[in-house]
N, C-alpha and C positions, 0 to 999 in steps of 0.2 A: 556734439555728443561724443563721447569718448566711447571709443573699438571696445564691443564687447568684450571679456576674457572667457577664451572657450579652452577648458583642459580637456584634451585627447590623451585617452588610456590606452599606453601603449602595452599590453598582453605576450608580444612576441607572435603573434602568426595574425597579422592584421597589416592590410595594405596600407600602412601611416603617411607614408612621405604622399599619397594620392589625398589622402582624408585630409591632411595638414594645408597641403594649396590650395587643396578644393576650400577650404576654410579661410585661409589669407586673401584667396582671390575676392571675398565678399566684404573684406575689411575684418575679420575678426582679429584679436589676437591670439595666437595659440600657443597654448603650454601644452608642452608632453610630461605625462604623468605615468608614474611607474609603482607608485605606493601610496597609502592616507595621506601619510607628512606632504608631498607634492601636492597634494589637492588644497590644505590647506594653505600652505604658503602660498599658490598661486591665487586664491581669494577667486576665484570662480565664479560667470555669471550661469556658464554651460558646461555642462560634464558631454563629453560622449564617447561613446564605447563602439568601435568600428573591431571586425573581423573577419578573416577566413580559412577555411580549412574543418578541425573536427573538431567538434563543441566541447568534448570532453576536456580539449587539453586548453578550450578556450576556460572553461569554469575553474578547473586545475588552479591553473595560470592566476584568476582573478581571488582564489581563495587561499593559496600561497601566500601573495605580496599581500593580503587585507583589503584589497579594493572590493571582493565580496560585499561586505559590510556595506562599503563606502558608498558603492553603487544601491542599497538598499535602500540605507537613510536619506539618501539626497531622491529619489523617488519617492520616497514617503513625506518626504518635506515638500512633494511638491515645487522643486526645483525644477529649473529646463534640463531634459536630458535626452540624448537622441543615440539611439542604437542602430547599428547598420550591420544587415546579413548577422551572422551569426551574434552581433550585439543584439539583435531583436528576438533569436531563437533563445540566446539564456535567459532572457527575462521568466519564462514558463517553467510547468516543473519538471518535466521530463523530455525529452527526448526519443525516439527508436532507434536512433543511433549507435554502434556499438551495443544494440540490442537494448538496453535501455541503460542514457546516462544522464544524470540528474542533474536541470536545470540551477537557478538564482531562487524560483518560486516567489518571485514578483508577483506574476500574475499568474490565475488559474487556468490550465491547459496543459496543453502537448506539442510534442513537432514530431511530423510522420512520415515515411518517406513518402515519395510519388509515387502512386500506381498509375500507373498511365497505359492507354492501347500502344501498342507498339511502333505507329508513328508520330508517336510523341518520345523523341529521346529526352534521354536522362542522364547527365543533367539538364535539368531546364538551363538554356544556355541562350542567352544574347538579348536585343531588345524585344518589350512586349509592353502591350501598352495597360492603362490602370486605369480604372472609375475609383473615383474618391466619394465614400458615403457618409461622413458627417459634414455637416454642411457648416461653411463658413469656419474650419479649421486655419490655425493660423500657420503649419505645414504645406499648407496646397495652397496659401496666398499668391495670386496672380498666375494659377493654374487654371487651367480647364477642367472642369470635374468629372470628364469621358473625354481619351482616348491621346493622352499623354504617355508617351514613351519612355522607358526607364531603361535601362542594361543590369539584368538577372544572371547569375551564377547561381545554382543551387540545386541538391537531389533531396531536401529535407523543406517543409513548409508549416507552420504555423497553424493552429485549430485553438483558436481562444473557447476556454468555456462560456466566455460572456459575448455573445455577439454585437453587443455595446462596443466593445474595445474595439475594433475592424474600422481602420480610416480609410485602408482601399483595399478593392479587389482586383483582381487577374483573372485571366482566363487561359488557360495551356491543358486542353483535355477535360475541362471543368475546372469551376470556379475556385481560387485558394486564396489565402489572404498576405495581401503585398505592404501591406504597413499598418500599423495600430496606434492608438493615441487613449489620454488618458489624461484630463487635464496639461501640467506641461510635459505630459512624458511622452515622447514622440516612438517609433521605430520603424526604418523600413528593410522590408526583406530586398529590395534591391538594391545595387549600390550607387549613389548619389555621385558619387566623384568619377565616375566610369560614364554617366549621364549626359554631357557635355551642358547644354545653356538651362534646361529642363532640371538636370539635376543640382547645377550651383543657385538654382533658385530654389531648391529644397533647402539648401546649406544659408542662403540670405533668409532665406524667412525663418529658418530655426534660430542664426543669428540675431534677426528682427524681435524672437521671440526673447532670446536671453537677454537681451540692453531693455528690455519692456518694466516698467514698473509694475510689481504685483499692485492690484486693485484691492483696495482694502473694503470690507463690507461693512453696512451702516446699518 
C-alpha cells in the first residue's frame, strides 16, 4: 500500500518541522502547504492544521493565504483532517482570547480561558492524562480509553456546544475537553508530536485513517 499523502499547513507560528517527523516517522508522506494551489497539487489524502501561540494571528494567517475556505470544504466533504492545539481551537466560533476573536465556525462553540483555584497554574503546562469517550474511534486505535498520557501547552480550552463532538476529556481543576471528532475530522488540544510513543500512534492511526478507503453505502 502506498504512504498516505498528509499536507501540513504551514501558518507561520506552528511547531512544523515536530508535526512533519512526527508524521514521516509513521510512514506518511508529507507535503507542506502554504496556500489552496499547494493542497491541490499535492492531491491529499490528509489535511492537518498544527499550531501555537494566539489564535487571532492563527485565523489571520489562515484567511489571508485562502486556506480558510480550504480548510472548510475539505471538513464538509468529510475528508481526513486533524487539527492540533490551536488547529482544534479555530475550528469553533469564537474565542476569549484577545477578548473575543473569531474562530473558522466549523463547529458550534467557544474557547475560554482557565479559571482555575490557584494551585492549578496556568498555563496548563506538561503531561496529563485523557479518557477517550466515543467508543471505537479510529484516533484512540490501540489506546487505552482511561488514562493515557499526552503533553498540553495551553491557557485557553475548548467548550463544544454539541457534547456529541468531545472524543476525550482531561481533568486539571475539572473536567475540559482534550480532543473532538466528528466523522473524519479529528482534533486534539494536546500536542501529539510532543507525546513521545502514545502520541506517534495518534499520528499512525490518523495516517491509518487517511490511506482508508471511504465506505460506500448501499
Amino acid at each position: 500500500m502506498a504512504a498516505p499523502v498528509i499536507a501540513v499547513i504551514d501558518n507561520g507560528i506552528c511547531n512544523l518541522r515536530s508535526v512533519t517527523k512526527a508524521l514521516e516517522a509513521v510512514g506518511a508522506d508529507v507535503r507542506v502547504v502554504h496556500k489552496p494551489a499547494d493542497v491541490e497539487v499535492a492531491d491529499a489524502d490528509g489535511l492537518v492544521l498544527p499550531g501555537v501561540g494566539a489564535l487571532e494571528d492563527c485565523v489571520a494567517s489562515l484567511k489571508a493565504s485562502g486556506l480558510a475556505e480550504t480548510v472548510r470544504a475539505w471538513i464538509k466533504a468529510d475528508r481526513p483532517f486533524l487539527g492540533v492545539c490551536l488547529g482544534m481551537q479555530a475550528l469553533f466560533d469564537y474565542s476569549e482570547e484577545g477578548g473575543k476573536t473569531e474562530g473558522l465556525g466549523i463547529f458550534p462553540g467557544k474557547v475560554v480561558r482557565f479559571l482555575r483555584p490557584p494551585e492549578f497554574k496556568i498555563p496548563h503546562m506538561g503531561w496529563n492524562t485523557v479518557r477517550f469517550t466515543q467508543p471505537n474511534s479510529p484516533l484512540a486505535a490501540g489506546l487505552l480509553s482511561d488514562g493515557e498520557a499526552f503533553y498540553f501547552v495551553h491557557s485557553f480550552h475548548c467548550v463544544p456546544a454539541d457534547p456529541a463532538l468531545v472524543l476525550a476529556e482531561c481533568d486539571y481543576g475539572g473536567v475540559f475537553t482534550a480532543a473532538i471528532a466528528r466523522g473524519r475530522c479529528f482534533a486534539t488540544q494536546f500536542h501529539p508530536e510532543k507525546s513521545q510513543a502514545k502520541g506517534l500512534q495518534i499520528y499512525r492511526n490518523f495516517a491509518d485513517a487517511a490511506a482508508a478507503p471511504v465506505a460506500l453505502s448501499v
